[in-house]
C-alpha positions in Angstrom: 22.4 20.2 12.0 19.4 18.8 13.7 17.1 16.2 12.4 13.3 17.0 12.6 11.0 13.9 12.9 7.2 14.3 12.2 4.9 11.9 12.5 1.2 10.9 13.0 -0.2 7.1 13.6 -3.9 6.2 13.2 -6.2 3.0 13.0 -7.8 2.0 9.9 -10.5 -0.1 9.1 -8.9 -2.3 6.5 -6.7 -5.3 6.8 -3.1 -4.4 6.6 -2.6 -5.7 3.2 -5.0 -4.1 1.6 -3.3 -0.6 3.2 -0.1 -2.0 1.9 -1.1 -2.8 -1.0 -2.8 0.7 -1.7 0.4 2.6 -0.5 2.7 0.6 -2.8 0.8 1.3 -5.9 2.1 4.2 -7.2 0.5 4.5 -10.3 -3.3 4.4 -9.2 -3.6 3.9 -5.6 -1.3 6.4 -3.7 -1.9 8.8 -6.3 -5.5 8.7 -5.0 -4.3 9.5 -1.1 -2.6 12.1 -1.2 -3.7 15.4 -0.1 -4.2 19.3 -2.1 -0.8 19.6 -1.3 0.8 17.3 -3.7 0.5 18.2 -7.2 1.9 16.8 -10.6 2.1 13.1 -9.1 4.0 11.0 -11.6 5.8 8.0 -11.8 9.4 8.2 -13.7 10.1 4.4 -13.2 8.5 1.3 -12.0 5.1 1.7 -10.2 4.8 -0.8 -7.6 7.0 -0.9 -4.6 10.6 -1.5 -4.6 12.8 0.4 -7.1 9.4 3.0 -8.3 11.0 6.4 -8.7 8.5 9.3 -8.4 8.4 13.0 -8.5 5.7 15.5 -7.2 5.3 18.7 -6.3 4.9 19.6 -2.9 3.1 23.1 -1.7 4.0 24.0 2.0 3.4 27.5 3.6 3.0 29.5 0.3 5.8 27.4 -1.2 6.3 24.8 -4.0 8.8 22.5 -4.6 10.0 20.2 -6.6 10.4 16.3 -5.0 11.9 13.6 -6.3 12.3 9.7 -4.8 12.4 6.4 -5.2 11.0 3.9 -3.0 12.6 0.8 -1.0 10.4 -1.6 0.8 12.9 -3.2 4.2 10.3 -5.2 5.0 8.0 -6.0 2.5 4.2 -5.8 3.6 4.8 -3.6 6.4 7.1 -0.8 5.6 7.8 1.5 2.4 10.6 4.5 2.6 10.0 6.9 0.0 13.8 8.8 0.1 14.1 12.2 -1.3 17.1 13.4 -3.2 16.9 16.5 -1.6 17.7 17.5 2.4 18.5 14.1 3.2 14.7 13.3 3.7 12.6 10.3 4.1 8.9 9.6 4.4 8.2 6.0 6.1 5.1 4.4 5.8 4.3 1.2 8.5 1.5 -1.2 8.6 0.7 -3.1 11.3 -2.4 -5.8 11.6 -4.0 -5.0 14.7 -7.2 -7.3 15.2 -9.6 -6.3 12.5 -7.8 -3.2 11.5 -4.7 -2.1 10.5 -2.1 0.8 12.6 -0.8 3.1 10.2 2.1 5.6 11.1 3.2 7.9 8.3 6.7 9.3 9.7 9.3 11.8 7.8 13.0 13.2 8.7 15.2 15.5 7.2 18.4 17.5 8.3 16.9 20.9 8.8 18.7 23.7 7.1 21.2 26.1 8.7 20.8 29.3 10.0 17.3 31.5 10.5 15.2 29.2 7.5 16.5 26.1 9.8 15.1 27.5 13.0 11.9 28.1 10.3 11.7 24.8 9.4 11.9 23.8 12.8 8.9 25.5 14.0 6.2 25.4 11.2 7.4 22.1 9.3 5.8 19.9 11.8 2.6 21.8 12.1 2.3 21.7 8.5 3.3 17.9 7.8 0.9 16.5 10.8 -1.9 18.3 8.9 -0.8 16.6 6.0 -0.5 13.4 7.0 -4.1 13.9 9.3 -5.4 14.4 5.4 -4.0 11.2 3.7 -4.8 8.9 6.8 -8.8 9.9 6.5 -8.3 9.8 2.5 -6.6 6.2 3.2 -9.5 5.0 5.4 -12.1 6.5 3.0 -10.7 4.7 0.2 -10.1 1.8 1.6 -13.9 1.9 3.5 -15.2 3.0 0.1 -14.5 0.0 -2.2 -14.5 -3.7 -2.0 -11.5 -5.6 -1.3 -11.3 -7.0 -4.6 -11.1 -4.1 -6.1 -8.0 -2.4 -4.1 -4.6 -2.1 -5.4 
């Protein structure tokens, strides 16, 4: 099978631990990023970092499905993985400091599925993901623009 990579990078105007720190909240502060296409966001186990197990619902070309995950943190303060039980598939979120601002890269890969809904997958997946991930960069860096340091997760 063949693995499909999307991925998008951006800058934002926020020190890279206060975009950490944001992502890694899954109780309040993801929950606030994350674009019409999630829906029913919850949290089934922890809520900050390492060892939180979540499940959403995730609406791509007409279609909704059920996710569930839990997250690990290799290096902590600059990367979360977010690893789906399903399709072998990972969504990894890297921060790096970069002057006064932070880079960003959301990146996700899964085996793509067999036959004529792989070659699917293969085509319109990516479109659809970088649009998604376009959406939750600007809703990071409005966040994060929006409210004082003190107050983000």
């Amino acid at each position: 099978m063949t693995v499909i990579h999307v991925s998008a990078e951006r800058d934002i105007q926020a020190p890279a631990s206060a975009v950490y720190a944001l992502l890694a909240d899954y109780r309040v502060g993801h929950p606030s990023i994350l674009p019409p296409a999630f829906s029913q966001f919850r949290v089934l186990d922890g809520g900050t970092g390492a060892g939180t197990r979540i499940q959403f619902d995730l609406t791509l070309g007409g279609r909704t499905q059920t996710v569930a995950g839990v997250v690990t943190e290799p290096e902590p303060g600059r990367v979360l993985v977010e690893t789906y039980e399903r399709n072998e598939m990972a969504t990894t979120f890297t921060i790096d400091p970069a002057a006064e601002q932070s880079r960003l890269r959301i990146e996700t890969a899964w085996e793509s599925s067999p036959g004529i809904r792989g070659i699917l997958e293969r085509l319109l997946a990516p479109r659809m993901l970088q649009k998604i991930f376009d959406q939750e960069m600007t809703l990071i860096a409005e966040r994060l623009a929006a409210a004082p340091a003190s107050v983000i997760p």
